[in-house]
N, C-alpha and C positions, 0 to 999 in steps of 0.2 A: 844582297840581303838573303837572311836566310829564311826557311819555309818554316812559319808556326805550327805544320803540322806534321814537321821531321820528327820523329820521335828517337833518332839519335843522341840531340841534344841534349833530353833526358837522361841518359844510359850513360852507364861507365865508357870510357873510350874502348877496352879490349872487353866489350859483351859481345856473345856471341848472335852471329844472324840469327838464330832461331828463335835469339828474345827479339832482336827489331821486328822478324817475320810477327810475331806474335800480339807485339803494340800495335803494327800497321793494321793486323786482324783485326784486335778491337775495338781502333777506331774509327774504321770503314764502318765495322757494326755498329757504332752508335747512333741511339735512337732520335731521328732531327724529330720535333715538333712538326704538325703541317699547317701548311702556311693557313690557314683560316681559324687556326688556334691561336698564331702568332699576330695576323692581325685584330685578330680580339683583342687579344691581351694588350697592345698596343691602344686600341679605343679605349679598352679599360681603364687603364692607367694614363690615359690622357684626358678622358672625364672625371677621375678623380683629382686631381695636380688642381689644387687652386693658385697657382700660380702665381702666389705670394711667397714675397723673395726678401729674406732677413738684411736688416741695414747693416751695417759695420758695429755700433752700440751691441745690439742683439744678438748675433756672431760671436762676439768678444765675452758676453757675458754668458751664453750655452756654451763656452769652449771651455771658459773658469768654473761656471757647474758643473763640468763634468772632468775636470779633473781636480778639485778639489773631492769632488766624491771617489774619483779612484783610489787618490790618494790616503782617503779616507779606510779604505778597504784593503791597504796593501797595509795601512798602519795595525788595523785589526788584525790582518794575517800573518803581521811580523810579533804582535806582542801573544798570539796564538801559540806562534811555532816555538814561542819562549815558555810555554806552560803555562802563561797565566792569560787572564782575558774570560771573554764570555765564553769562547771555542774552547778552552784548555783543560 
């Protein structure tokens, strides 16, 4: 398995060491959170969670809301890019 934090695997295969030297730099620099920020935020977000959880009906009908509304906007932006519409 390989390491999620090789940053080779991002990079071209013939880049040179000095860009991986370079990623390795700034991801060692990166700034972690400290742990009593993290577990707040954790409390936080765990007193907020009402812990109500959508049935399959509810699911099915928020998934059709909202792609009927995307589609709704891809429709606007196709008859836009044609010159006419409310955008054009």
């Amino acid at each position: 398995m390989t390491d999620p934090y090789d940053i080779r695997s991002d990079l071209e295969p013939d880049s040179g060491e000095d860009l991986v030297a370079l990623g390795n730099r700034l991801l060692d620099a990166r700034p972690v959170p400290r742990a009593a920020f993290r577990g707040d935020l954790g409390r936080h977000l765990a007193a907020r969670s009402t812990g109500r959880r959508l049935d399959g009906f509810q699911l099915r009908a928020l998934i059709a809301v909202n792609g009927v509304a995307g589609l709704l906007l891809l429709a606007v932006g196709a008859v836009s890019a044609a010159g006419a519409g409310p955008l054009g």
